[in-house]
N, C-alpha and C positions, 0 to 999 in steps of 0.2 A: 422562433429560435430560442435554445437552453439560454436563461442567464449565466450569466460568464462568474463564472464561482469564485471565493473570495483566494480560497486555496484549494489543492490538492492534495489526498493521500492517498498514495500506492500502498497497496499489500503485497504480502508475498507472493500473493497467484502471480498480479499483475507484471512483477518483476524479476519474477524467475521466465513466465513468458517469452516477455522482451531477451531475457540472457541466452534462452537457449534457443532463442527464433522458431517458439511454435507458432500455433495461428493467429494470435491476438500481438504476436508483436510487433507489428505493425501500427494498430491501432493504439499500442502503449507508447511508440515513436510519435506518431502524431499529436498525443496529449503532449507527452513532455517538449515538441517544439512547441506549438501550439503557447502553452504556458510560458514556455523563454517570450516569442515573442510577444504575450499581451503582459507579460509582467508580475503574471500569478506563480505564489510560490509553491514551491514542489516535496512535499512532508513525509518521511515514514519513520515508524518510532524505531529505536535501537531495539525492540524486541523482534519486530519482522525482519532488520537489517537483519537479527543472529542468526532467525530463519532460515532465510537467504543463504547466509554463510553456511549454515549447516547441509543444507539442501546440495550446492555447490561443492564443499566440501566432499560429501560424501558419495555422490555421483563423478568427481572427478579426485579433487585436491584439492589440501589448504590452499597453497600457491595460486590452484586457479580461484578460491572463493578469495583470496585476498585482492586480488587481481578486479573481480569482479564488486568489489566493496569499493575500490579504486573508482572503478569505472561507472556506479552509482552516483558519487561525490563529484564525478567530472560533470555529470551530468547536472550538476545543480540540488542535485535531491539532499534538503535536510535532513539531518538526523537528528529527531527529539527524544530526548532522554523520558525515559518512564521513572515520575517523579509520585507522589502518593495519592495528588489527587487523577492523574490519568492512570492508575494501579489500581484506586479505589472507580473509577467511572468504565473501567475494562469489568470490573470483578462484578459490576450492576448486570454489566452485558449476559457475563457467562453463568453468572444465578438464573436469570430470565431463559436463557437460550440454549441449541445444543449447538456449540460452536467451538473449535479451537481458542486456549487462550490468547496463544499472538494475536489470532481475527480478530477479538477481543478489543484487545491495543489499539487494531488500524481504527476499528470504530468508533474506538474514544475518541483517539485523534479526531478522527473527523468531527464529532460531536462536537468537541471542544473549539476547535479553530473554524466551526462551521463550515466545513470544505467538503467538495464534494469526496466521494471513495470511488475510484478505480479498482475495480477487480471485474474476473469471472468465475469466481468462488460461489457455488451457491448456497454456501453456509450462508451469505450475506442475503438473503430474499427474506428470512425473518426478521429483519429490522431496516427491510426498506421503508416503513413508517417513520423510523426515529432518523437516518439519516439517509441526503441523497447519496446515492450508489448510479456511479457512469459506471454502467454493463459493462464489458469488453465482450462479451459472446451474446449471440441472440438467446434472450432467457422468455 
C-alpha cells in the first residue's frame, strides 16, 4: 500500500475533471474524501485556481467559474499564494521542461510541501523523478 502523503496538490487537469464530470472525476472525488477523512490537506496554488476560472469561464461564464471557485473552497481545497520563492522554484520547472507554466506552479507546490500531485496531465511524466504524481488516468 502507497504511503499516505503528507499533502495534496490538484492541478487544473485534475479539477476541471471533477467540475465537468469527465472520467477521472471520480477518482478526483475519492482523493478529496479520502484526504477529509485521514486528515491530509488539500493544496492548489491561485495560479491553477485562475486556470480553473479561466477555463470555466470561457466554456460557460464568469458566474459559473465563480460558482465553481466557491465550490473548490467548500471543498476544503487551499489556496496558496504564488509568492517568489514558489515563482522562482515553477520557473526551475519550465527552464528544464516543455510544460505549461500553471503545471509549473502545481509542481512546485508539490515539491515544496512534499505532497503528492494529482493529475492526468501528461506534461507531468517529465518530472515524475522529481515529484510524486497520483495518475488519475492509466498512463
Amino acid at each position: 500500500m502507497p504511503k499516505k502523503p503528507k499533502a495534496i496538490v490538484l492541478d487544473s487537469w485534475a479539477v476541471i475533471a471533477y467540475l465537468e464530470d469527465e472520467p477521472a472525476a471520480e477518482r478526483v472525488a475519492d482523493i478529496i474524501s479520502d484526504a477529509h477523512e485521514q486528515g491530509i490537506p488539500l493544496f492548489m496554488t491561485v495560479v491553477n485556481a485562475g486556470e480553473v476560472w479561466y477555463i470555466v469561464a470561457r466554456e460557460a461564464s464568469a458566474s459559473d467559474a465563480e460558482a465553481s471557485i466557491k465550490q473548490l473552497r467548500d471543498l476544503g481545497i487551499e489556496f496558496v499564494g504564488a509568492d517568489w520563492d514558489l515563482a522562482k522554484d515553477a520557473g526551475q520547472f519550465k527552464s528544464k521542461n516543455k510544460m505549461s507554466f500553471a503545471d509549473c506552479f502545481a509542481a512546485a507546490l508539490a515539491k515544496q510541501r512534499k505532497a503528492h500531485l494529482a493529475t492526468g496531465d501528461r506534461e507531468f511524466k517529465q518530472i515524475e523523478q522529481e515529484i510524486t504524481i497520483n495518475w488519475l488516468t492509466g498512463t
